[in-house]
N, C-alpha and C positions, 0 to 999 in steps of 0.2 A: 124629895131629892131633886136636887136642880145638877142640870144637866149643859154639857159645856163640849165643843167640839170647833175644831178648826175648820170654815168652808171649804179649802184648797184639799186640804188631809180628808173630808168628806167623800169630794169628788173623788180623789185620788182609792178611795176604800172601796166606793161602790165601782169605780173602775177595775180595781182589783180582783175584790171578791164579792161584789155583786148585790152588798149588804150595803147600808147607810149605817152611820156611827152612832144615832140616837135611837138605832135598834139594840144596842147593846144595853140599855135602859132595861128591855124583857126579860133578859136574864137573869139578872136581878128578883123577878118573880119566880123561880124555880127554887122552891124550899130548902133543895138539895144542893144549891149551888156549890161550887167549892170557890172559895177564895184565898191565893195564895201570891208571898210577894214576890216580884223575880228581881233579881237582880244584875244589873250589867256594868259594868267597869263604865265611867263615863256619863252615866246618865245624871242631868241635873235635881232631878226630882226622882221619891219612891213607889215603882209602877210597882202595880197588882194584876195579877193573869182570874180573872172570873170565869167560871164554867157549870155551864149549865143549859137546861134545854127548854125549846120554847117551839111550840107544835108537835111535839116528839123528837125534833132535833138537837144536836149536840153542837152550841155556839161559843166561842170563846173572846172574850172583849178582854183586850191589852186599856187602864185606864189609870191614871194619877186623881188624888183627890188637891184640891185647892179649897181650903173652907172646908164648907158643907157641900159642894160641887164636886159633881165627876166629871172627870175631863175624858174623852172617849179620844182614844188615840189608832185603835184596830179594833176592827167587828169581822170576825170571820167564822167562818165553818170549824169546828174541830178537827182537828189530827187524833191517830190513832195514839200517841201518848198520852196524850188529854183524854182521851176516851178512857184509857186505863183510869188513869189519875180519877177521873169520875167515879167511874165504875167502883175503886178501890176504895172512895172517901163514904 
């Protein structure tokens, strides 16, 4: 899988939440992942919310595919509806 991310939107991630956006790559390794599309009025291309965990933790990357590429758009912590949404899938 090749892997694709904005340097400004990088910084901008690990400023926020503390993660880098080619961490969201790991996820991806969690057998249990869930992968689900979201959708928002406006947006030009179709984003996917992934969730899954990686050390024991519960990580959720916001990503668009281009090609065969993920484009990493947000790498953060889970929320407690994500955690459902996991737990539930």
């Amino acid at each position: 899988m090749l892997i694709e991310f904005d340097t400004a939107k990088d910084a901008a991630n690990r400023a926020k939440h503390g993660i880098a956006l080619a961490f969201g790559a790991q996820i991806f390794d969690d057998e249990d992942h869930t992968f689900t599309p979201t959708i928002r009025e406006g947006d030009e291309e179709d984003r996917f919310k992934l969730i899954g965990t990686v050390d024991g933790k519960l990580y959720t990357a916001i990503h668009v595919w281009r090609g065969n590429a993920v484009r990493f758009l947000s790498v953060r912590r889970s929320n407690a509806s994500e955690q459902r949404d996991y737990d539930r899938d």
